[in-house]
C-alpha positions in Angstrom: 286.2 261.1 88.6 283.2 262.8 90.1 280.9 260.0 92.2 277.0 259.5 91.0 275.1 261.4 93.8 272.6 258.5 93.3 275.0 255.7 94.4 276.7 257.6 97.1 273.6 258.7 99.1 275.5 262.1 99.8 272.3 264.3 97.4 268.9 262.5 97.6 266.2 263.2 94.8 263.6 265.5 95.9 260.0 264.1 95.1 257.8 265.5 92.7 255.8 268.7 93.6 252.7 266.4 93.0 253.6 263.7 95.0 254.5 265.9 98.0 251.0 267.8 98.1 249.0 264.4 97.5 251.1 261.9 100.1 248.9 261.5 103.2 250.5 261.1 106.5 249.8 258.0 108.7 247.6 258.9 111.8 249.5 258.1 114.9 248.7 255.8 117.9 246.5 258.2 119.8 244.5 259.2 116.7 244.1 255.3 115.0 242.8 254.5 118.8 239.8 257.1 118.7 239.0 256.2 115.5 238.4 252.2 115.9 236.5 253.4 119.3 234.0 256.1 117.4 233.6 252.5 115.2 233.0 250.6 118.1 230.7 252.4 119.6 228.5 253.3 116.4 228.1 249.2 116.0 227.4 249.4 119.4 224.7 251.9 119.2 223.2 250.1 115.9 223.0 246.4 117.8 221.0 248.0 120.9 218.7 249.9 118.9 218.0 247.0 115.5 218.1 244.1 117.7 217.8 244.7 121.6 214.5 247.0 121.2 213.3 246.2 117.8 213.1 242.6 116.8 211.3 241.4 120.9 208.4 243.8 119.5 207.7 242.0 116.0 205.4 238.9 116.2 207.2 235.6 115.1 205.0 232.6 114.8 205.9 229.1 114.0 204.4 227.6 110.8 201.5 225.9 112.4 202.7 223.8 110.1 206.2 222.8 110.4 208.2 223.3 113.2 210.9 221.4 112.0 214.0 220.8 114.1 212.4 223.3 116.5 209.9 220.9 117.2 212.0 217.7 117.7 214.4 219.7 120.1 211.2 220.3 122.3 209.6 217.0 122.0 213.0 215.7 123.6 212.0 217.5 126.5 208.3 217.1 127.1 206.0 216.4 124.3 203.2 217.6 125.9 204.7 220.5 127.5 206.0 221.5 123.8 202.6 221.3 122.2 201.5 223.9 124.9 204.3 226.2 124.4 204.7 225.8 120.8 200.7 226.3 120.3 199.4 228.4 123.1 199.2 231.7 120.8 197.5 230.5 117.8 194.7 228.4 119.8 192.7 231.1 118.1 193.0 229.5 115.0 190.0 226.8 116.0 187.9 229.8 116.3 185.3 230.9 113.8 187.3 233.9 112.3 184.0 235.5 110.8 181.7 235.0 113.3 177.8 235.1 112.1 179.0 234.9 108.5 178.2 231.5 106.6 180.6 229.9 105.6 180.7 227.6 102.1 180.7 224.0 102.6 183.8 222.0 101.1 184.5 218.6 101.3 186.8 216.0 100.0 185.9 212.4 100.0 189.0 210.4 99.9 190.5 206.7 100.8 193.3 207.2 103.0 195.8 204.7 100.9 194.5 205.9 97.4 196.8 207.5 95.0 194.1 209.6 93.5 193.3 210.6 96.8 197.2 211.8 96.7 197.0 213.6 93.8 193.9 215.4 94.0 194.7 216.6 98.0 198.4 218.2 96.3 197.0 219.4 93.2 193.4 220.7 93.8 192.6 220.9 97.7 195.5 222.0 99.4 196.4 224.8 96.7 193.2 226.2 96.9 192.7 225.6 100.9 195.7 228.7 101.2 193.8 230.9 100.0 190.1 230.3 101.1 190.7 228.1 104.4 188.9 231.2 106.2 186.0 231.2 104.3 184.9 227.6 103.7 183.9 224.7 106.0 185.4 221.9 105.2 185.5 218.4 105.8 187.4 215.4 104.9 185.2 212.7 104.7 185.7 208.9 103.9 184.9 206.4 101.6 184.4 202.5 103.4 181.7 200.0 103.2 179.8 199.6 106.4 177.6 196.9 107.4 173.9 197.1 108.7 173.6 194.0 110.0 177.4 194.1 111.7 180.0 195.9 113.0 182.1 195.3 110.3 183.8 198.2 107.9 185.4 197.5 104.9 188.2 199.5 103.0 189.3 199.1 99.5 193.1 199.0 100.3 192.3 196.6 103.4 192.2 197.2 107.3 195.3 199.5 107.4 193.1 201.8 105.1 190.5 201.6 107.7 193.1 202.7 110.4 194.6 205.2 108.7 190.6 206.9 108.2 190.1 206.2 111.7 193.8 207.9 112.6 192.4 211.3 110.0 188.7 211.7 111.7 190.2 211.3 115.5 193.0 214.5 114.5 190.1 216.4 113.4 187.7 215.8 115.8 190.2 215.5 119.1 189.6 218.3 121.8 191.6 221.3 121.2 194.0 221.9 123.2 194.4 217.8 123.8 192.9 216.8 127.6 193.0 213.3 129.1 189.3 214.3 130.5 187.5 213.5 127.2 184.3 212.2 129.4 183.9 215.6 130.9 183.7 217.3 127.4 180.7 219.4 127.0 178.8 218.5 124.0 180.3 221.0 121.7 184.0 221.4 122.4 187.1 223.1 120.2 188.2 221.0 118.2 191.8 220.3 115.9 191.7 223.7 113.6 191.1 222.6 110.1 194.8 223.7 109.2 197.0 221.0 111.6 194.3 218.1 111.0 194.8 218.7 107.3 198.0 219.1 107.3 198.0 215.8 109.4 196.5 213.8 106.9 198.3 215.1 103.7 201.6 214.5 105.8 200.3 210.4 106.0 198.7 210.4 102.7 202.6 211.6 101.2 203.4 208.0 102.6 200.4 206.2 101.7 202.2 202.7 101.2 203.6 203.1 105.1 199.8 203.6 106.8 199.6 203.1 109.4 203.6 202.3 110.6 203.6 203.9 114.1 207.2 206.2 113.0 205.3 207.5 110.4 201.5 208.8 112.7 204.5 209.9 115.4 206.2 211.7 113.4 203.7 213.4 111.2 201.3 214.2 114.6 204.5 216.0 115.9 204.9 218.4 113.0 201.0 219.2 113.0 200.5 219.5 116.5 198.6 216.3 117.7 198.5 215.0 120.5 199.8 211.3 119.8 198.6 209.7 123.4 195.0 211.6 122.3 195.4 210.4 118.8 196.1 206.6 119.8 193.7 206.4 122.3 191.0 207.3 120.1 191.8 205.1 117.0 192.5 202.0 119.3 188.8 202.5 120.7 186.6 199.3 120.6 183.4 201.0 121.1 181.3 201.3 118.2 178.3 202.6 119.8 179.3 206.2 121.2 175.7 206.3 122.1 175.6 203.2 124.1 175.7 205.0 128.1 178.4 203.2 129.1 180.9 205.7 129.5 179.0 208.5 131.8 178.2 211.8 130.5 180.4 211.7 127.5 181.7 208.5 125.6 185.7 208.4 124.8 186.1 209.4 121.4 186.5 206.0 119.1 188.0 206.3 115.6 185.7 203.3 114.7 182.4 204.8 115.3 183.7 208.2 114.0 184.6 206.0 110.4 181.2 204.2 110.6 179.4 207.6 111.1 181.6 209.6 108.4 181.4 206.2 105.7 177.5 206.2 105.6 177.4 209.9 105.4 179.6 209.3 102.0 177.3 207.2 101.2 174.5 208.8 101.7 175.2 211.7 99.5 175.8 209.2 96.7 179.9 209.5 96.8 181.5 206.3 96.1 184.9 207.3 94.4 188.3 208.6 96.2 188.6 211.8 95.0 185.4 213.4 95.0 185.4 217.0 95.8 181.9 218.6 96.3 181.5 222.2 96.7 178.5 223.8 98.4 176.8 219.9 98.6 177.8 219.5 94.9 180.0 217.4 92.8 182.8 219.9 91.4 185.3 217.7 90.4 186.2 213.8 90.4 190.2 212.2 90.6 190.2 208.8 89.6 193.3 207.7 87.3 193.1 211.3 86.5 190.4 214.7 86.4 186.4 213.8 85.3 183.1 214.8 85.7 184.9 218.5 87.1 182.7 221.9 87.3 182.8 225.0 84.6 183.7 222.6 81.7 186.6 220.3 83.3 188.6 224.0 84.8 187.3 223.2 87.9 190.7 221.3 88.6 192.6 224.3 88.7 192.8 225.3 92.1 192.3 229.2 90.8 188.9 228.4 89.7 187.7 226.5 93.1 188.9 230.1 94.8 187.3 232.1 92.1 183.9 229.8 92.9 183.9 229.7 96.9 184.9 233.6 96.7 181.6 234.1 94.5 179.9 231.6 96.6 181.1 233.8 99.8 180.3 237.0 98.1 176.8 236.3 97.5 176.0 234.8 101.3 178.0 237.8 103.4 
């Protein structure tokens, strides 16, 4: 009986005339070796030229406003050394970016433990600040009752109110950079740009209940750039007379007299509730239990309409 070729292995099948003209052959050794090396050496070329030449010529800043766990790593080092580093290219930011232009006064009277005071900084001020922080001078101002016959200040939410005003004026009004030689100050020094002092006091005013708990000024002075030694020299400041010759040329800077000084110019301009916001020496808009008494028929609490206005206001002075 004649065997099946297919089980005796003595005829095999020939494969299709497709299959034989389609079937690619395996590259040897040699060949597979080249190839992975051309690979190799086109990643190589790509990392030298994208990364080794390009990215050291781009500009990378920090956030002057949070440095995050960048930050902390540094401060573990040398705080003061950090704030140098860190800070040392964007000094320029004190600096009057349009020089012999007028700029529009803003201001924001606040109380530092208010929850208005809260509300309107996150929903009005800052909002509006990103967009027009180059072309407005502002100033956060406080609201405390201050004796004429005394020393004595008072503030609404008690004496850790009053420090935590005291702790907001001395970020914005310490030298900038921070020097231990505050008596040797000229008259008119740099001071803390508008945008770490700001961001200084809406980082406390996010923990209003905790003013003035020293982990929470620490913590929110190291994201913004403050000098804390500069910051807790100045609020713990007895004097409340800078003017009294004591000190030489130049008196420390005190937290108290900046908060007496800063309370009676509130006062002065008839402000008496946290928030107030007054735009070019005018009421624009009022935060107390909610939005009153605001500009352009209450839509001056949308912070597109305060950049519409100080844009106009801009406009018409440059």
């Amino acid at each position: 009986m004649e065997k099946l070729p297919i089980h005796t292995g003595e005829t095999q099948i020939p494969p299709k005339e497709s299959e034989s003209t389609t079937r690619r052959e395996r590259p040897d050794t040699p060949t597979f070796l080249r190839r992975l090396f051309l690979v190799f050496a086109f990643l190589a070329c790509y990392y030298y030229y994208y990364v080794i030449r390009i990215l050291p010529s781009t500009e990378w800043r920090l956030s002057p406003c949070n440095h995050g766990q960048h930050d902390a790593e540094l401060a573990m080092e040398d705080t003061e050394e950090a704030y140098t580093q860190i800070y040392e290219d964007d000094a320029h930011l004190n600096m009057d970016a349009f020089d012999g232009q007028t700029k529009v006064p803003l201001e924001a009277h606040i109380m530092s433990k208010c929850p208005d005071a809260e509300a309107c900084l996150h929903k009005l001020v800052l909002p509006a600040m990103e967009k027009i922080s180059d072309k407005v001078d502002f100033q956060l101002s406080f609201i405390a009752t201050v004796s004429k016959e005394s020393s004595d200040i008072e503030c609404m939410h008690g004496p850790t109110e009053c420090i935590g005003n005291m702790l907001m004026l001395c970020a914005a009004n310490l030298p900038f950079p921070a020097t231990e030689h505050e008596s040797l100050l000229p008259t008119t020094y740099p001071r803390t740009p508008i945008i770490r002092s700001l961001g200084f006091a809406n980082c406390l005013i996010n923990d209003y209940p905790l003013i003035p708990d020293r982990d929470l000024v620490m913590h929110c002075a190291l994201e913004h750039g403050i000098d804390f030694e500069s910051l807790n020299r100045c609020a713990s400041q007895q004097s409340d007379d800078p003017d009294d010759g004591s000190f030489g040329s130049s008196p420390p800077l005190s937290g108290i007299a900046l908060l007496r000084e800063n309370a009676l110019h509130s006062e002065e301009v008839g402000v008496h509730t946290s928030c107030t916001v007054r735009v070019d020496d005018a009421v624009w808009c009022v935060h107390d239990g909610g939005w009153k008494n605001c500009a352009q028929g209450g839509e001056g609490s949308k912070p597109q309409v305060l950049v519409d206005e100080i844009n106009r206001l801009w406009d018409e002075r440059n």
